[in-house]
C-alpha positions as CSV (number, residue, x, y, z in Angstrom):
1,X,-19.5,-0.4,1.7
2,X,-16.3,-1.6,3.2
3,X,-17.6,-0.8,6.9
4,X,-17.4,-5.1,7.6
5,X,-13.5,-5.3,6.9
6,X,-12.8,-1.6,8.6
7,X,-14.4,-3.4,11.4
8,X,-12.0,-6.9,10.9
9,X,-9.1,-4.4,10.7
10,X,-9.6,-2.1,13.5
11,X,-10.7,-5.4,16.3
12,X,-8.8,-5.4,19.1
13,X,-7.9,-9.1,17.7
14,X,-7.3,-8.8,14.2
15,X,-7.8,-12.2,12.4
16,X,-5.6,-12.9,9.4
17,X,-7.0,-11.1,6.7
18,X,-8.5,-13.3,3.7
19,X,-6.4,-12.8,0.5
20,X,-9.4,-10.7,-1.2
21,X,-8.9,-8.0,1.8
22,X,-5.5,-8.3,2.2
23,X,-5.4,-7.1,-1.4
24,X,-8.0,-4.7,-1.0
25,X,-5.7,-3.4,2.2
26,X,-2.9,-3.1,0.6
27,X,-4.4,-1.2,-2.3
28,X,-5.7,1.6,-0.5
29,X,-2.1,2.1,1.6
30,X,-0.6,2.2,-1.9
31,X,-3.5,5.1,-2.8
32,X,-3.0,6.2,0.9
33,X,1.0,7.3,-0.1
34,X,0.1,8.2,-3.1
35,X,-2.4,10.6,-2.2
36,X,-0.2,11.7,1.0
37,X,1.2,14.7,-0.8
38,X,-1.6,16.3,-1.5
39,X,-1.7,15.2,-5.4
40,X,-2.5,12.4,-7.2
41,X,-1.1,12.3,-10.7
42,X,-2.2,10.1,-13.7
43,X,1.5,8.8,-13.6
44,X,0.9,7.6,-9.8
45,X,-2.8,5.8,-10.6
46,X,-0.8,4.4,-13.8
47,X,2.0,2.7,-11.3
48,X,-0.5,1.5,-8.6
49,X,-2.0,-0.6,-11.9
50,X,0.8,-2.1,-12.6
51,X,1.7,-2.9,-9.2
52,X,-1.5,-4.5,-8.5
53,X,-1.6,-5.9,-12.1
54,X,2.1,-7.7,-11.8
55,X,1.4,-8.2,-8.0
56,X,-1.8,-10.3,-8.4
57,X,-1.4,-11.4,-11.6
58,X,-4.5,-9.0,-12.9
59,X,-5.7,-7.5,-15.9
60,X,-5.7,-3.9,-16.5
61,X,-9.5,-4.0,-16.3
62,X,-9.0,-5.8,-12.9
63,X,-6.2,-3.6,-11.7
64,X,-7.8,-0.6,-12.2
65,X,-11.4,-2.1,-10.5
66,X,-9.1,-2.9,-7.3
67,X,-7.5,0.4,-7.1
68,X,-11.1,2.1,-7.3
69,X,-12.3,0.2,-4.6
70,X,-9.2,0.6,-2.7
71,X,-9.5,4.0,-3.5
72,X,-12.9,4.4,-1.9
73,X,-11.2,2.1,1.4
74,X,-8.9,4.7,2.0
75,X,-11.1,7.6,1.7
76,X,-13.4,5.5,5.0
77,X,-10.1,4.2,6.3
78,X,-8.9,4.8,9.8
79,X,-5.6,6.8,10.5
80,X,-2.8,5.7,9.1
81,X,-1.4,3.7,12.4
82,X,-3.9,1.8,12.9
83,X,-4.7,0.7,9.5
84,X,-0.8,-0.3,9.0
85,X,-1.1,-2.0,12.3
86,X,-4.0,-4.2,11.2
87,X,-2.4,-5.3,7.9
88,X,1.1,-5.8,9.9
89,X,-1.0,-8.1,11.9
90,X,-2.9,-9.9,9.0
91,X,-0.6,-10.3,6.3
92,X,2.9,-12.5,6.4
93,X,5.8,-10.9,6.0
94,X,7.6,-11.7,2.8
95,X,4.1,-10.1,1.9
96,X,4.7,-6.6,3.5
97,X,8.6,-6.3,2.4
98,X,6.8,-7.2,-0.9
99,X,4.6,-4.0,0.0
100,X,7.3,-1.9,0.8
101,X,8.5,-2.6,-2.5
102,X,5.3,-1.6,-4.4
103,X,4.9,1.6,-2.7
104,X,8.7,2.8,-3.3
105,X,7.4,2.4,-6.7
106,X,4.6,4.5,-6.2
107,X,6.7,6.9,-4.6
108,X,9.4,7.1,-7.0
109,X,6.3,7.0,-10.2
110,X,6.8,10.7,-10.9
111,X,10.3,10.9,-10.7
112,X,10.2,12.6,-7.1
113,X,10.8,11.9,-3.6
114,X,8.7,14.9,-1.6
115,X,8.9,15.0,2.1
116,X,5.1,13.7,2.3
117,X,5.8,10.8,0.7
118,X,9.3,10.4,2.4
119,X,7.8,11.1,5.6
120,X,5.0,8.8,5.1
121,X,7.3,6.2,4.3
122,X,9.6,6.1,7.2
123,X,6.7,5.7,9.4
124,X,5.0,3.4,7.3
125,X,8.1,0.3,7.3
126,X,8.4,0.0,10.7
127,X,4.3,0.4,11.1
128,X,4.4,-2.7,9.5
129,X,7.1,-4.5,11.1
130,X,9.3,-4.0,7.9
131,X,13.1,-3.1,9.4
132,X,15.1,-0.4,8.3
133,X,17.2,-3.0,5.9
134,X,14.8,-4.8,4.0
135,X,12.6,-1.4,3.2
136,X,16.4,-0.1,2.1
137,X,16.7,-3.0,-0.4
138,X,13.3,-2.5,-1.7
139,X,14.2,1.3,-2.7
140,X,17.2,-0.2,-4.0
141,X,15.1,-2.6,-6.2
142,X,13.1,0.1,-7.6
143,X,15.8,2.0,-8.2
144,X,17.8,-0.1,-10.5
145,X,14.6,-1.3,-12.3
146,X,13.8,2.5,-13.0
């Protein structure tokens, strides 16, 4: 099903990604950490629907048909490096600090930061050319909203 944009990410010259797939892509990394510990609680489907919901400006309805498509993107998604890579490559910047954001708050949904998710997330910011700083400040954001 999603064999076409696997293909645009993994090119050895990734082209900008449209802002259907970017959204799609950015999804499934959400899903991606949220799965990364080996769980995947109501609590953390719950945040990932708001995210997207706030993020794109969605419906629930809409949120949660995103997240089950990103869902099944992940699941056929390459390793982690090289699917961060691709979206590094096809996505602005402000976007992926805006990324960073949404998955603190997936990673903070259930009140825990486990080593998985910690883990997951210190390779993840610099994977997609986030610096140490700005994926601080996102942590920070989330924090204080929590």
């Amino acid at each position: 099903m999603f064999a076409e944009l696997i293909n645009r990410l993994t090119s050895q010259d990734p082209q900008p990604l449209h802002q259907q797939d970017a959204r799609l892509s950015l999804a499934a990394l959400l899903v991606r950490l949220a799965r990364s510990d080996g769980s995947y609680l109501r609590q953390e489907i719950a945040r990932i629907d708001r995210v997207l919901a706030t993020r794109y400006a969605l419906s629930p309805e809409e949120a949660a048909d995103l997240r089950a498509d990103a869902e099944a993107l992940e699941a056929e998604a390459p390793d982690t490096v090289r699917f961060t890579r691709a979206i590094k490559d096809g996505v602005p910047y402000e976007d992926r600090v805006g990324v960073i954001e949404a998955l603190w708050d997936v990673v903070l949904a259930d009140g825990e930061r486990d080593d998985e998710e910690n883990s997951l997330m210190r390779m993840i910011a610099p994977m997609l050319g986030v610096n140490d700083r700005d994926s601080n400040m996102a942590r920070r954001r989330v924090e204080d909203r929590a």
